[in-house]
MDTraj code that builds the backbone (N, CA, C; nanometers):
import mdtraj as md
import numpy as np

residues = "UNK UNK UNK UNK UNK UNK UNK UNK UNK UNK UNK UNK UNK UNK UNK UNK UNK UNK UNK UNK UNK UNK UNK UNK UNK UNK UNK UNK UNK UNK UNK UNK UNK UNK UNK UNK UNK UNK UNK UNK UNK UNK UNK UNK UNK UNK UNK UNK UNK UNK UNK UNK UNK UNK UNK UNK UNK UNK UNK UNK UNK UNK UNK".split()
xyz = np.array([
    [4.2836, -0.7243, 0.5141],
    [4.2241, -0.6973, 0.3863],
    [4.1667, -0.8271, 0.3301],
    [4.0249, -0.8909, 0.2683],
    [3.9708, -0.9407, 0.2335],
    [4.0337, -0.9630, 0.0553],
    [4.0659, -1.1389, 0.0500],
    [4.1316, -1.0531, -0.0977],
    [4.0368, -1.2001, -0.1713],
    [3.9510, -1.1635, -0.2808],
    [3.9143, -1.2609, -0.3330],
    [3.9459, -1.3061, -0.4925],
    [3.9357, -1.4280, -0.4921],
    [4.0030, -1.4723, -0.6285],
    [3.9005, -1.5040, -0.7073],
    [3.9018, -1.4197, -0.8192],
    [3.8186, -1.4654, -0.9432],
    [3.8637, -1.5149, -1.0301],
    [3.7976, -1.6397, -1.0696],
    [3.8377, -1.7736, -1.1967],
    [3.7713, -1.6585, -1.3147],
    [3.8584, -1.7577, -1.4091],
    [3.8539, -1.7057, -1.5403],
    [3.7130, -1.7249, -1.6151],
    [3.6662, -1.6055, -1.6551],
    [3.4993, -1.5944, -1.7067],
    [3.3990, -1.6185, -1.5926],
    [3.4266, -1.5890, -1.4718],
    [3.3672, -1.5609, -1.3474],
    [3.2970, -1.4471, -1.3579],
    [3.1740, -1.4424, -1.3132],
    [3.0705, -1.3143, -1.3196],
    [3.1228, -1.2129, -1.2096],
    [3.0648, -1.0869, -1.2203],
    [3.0981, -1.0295, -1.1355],
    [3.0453, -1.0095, -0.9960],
    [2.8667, -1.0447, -1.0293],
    [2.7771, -1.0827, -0.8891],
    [2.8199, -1.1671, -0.8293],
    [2.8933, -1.3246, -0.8954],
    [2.9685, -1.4115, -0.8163],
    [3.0467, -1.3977, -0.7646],
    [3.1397, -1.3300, -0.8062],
    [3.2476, -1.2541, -0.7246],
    [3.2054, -1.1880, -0.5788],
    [3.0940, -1.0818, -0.6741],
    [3.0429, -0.9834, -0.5074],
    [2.9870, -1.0945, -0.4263],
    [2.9256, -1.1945, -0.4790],
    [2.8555, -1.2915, -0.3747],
    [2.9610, -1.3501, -0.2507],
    [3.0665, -1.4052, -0.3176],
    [3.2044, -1.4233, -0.2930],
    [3.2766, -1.3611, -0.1393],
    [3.3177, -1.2213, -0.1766],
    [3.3123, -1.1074, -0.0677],
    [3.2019, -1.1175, -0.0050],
    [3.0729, -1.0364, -0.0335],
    [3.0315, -1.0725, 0.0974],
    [3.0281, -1.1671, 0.1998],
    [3.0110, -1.3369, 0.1330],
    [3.0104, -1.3898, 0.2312],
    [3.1344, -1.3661, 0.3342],
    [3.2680, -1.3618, 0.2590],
    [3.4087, -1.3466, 0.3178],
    [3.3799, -1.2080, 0.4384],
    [3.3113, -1.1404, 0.4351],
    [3.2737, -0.9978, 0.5000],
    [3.2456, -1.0495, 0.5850],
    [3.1197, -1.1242, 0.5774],
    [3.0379, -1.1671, 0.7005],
    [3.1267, -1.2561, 0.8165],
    [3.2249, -1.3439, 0.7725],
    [3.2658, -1.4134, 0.7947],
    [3.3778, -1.3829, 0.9241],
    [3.4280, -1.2475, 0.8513],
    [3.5626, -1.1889, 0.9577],
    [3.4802, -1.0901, 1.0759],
    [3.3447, -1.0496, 1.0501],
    [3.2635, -0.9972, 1.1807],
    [3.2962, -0.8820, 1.2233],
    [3.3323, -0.7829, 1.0935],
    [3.3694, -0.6735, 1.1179],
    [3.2470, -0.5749, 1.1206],
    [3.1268, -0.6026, 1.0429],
    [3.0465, -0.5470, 1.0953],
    [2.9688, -0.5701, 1.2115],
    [2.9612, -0.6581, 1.2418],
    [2.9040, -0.6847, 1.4382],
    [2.9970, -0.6358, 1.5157],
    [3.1304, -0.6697, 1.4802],
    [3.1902, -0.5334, 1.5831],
    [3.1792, -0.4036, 1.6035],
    [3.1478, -0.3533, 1.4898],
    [3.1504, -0.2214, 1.4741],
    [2.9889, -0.1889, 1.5042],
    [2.9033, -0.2309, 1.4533],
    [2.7753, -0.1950, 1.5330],
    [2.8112, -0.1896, 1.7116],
    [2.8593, -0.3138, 1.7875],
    [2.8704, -0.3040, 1.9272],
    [2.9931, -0.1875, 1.9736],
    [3.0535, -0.1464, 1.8802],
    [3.1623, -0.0305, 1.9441],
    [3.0803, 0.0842, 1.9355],
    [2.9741, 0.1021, 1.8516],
    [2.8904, 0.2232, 1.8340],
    [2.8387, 0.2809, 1.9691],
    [2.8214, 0.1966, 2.0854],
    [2.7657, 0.2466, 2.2129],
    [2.8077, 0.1338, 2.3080],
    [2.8273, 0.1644, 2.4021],
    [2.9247, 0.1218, 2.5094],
    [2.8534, 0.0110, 2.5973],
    [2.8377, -0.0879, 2.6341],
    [2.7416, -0.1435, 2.7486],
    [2.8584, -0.2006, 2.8520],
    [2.7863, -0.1542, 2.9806],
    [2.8706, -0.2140, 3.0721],
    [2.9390, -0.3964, 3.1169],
    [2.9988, -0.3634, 3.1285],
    [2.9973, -0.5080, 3.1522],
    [2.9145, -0.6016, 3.1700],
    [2.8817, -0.5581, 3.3476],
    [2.7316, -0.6070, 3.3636],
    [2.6483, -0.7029, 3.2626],
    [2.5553, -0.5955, 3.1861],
    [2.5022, -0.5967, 3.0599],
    [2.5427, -0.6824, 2.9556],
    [2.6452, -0.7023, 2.9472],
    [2.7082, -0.7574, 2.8333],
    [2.7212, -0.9444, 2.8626],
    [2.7713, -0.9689, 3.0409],
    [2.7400, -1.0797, 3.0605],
    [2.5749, -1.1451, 3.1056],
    [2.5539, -1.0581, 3.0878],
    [2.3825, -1.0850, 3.1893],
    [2.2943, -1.1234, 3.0404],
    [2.3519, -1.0649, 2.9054],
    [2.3170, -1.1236, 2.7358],
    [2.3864, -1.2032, 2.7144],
    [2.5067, -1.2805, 2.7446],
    [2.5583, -1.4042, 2.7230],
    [2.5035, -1.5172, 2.8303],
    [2.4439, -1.5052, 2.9307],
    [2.3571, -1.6134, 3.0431],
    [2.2409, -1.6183, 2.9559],
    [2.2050, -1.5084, 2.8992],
    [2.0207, -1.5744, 2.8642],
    [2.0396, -1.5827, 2.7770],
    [2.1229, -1.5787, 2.6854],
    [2.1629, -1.6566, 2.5229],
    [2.1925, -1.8219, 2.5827],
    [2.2819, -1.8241, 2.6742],
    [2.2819, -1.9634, 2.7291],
    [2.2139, -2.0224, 2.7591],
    [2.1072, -1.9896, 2.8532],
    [1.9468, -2.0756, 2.9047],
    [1.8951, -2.0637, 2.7729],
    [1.9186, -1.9628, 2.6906],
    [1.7873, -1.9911, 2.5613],
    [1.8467, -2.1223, 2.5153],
    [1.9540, -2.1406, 2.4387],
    [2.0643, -2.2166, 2.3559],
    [2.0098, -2.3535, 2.4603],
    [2.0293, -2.3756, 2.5632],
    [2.0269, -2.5150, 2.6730],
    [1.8702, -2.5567, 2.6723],
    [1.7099, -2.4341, 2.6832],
    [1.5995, -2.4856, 2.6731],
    [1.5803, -2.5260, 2.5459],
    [1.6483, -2.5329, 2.4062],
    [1.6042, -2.5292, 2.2665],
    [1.6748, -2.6751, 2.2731],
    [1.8011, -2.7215, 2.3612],
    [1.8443, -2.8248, 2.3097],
    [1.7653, -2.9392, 2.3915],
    [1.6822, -2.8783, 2.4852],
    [1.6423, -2.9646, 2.5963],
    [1.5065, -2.9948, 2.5159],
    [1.4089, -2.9311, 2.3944],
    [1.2800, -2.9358, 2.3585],
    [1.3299, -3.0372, 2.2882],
    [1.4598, -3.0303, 2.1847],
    [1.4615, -3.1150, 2.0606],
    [1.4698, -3.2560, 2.1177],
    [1.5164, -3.2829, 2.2327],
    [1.5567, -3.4036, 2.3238],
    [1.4282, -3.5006, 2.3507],
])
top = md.Topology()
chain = top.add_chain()
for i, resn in enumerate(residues, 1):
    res = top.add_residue(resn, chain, resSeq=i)
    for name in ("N", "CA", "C"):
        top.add_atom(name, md.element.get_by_symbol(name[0]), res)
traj = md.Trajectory(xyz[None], top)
């Protein structure tokens, strides 16, 4: 459970601003989008290699 603390005379958008970031943070919605449909394994490592060559040619341009 996400529990956030609001200071005294704290707005309430600050607050929501607050939570969301805390939301984003624990990655419960990216999990739940990827449980929505199944990818094989396969698939799943064959998008972590070309996230890697991307991630390795971007550090190799800034170089």
């Amino acid at each position: 459970m996400i529990i956030v603390q609001v200071k005294e005379g704290e707005t309430i958008e600050r607050a929501l601003k607050k939570f969301k970031r805390k939301f984003e943070k624990t990655g419960i919605v990216k999990e739940l989008r990827s449980r929505q449909a199944f990818q094989k394994p396969s698939v799943t490592n064959r998008k972590k290699m070309m996230k890697a060559i991307y991630v390795q040619q971007l550090r190799a341009t800034e170089e």
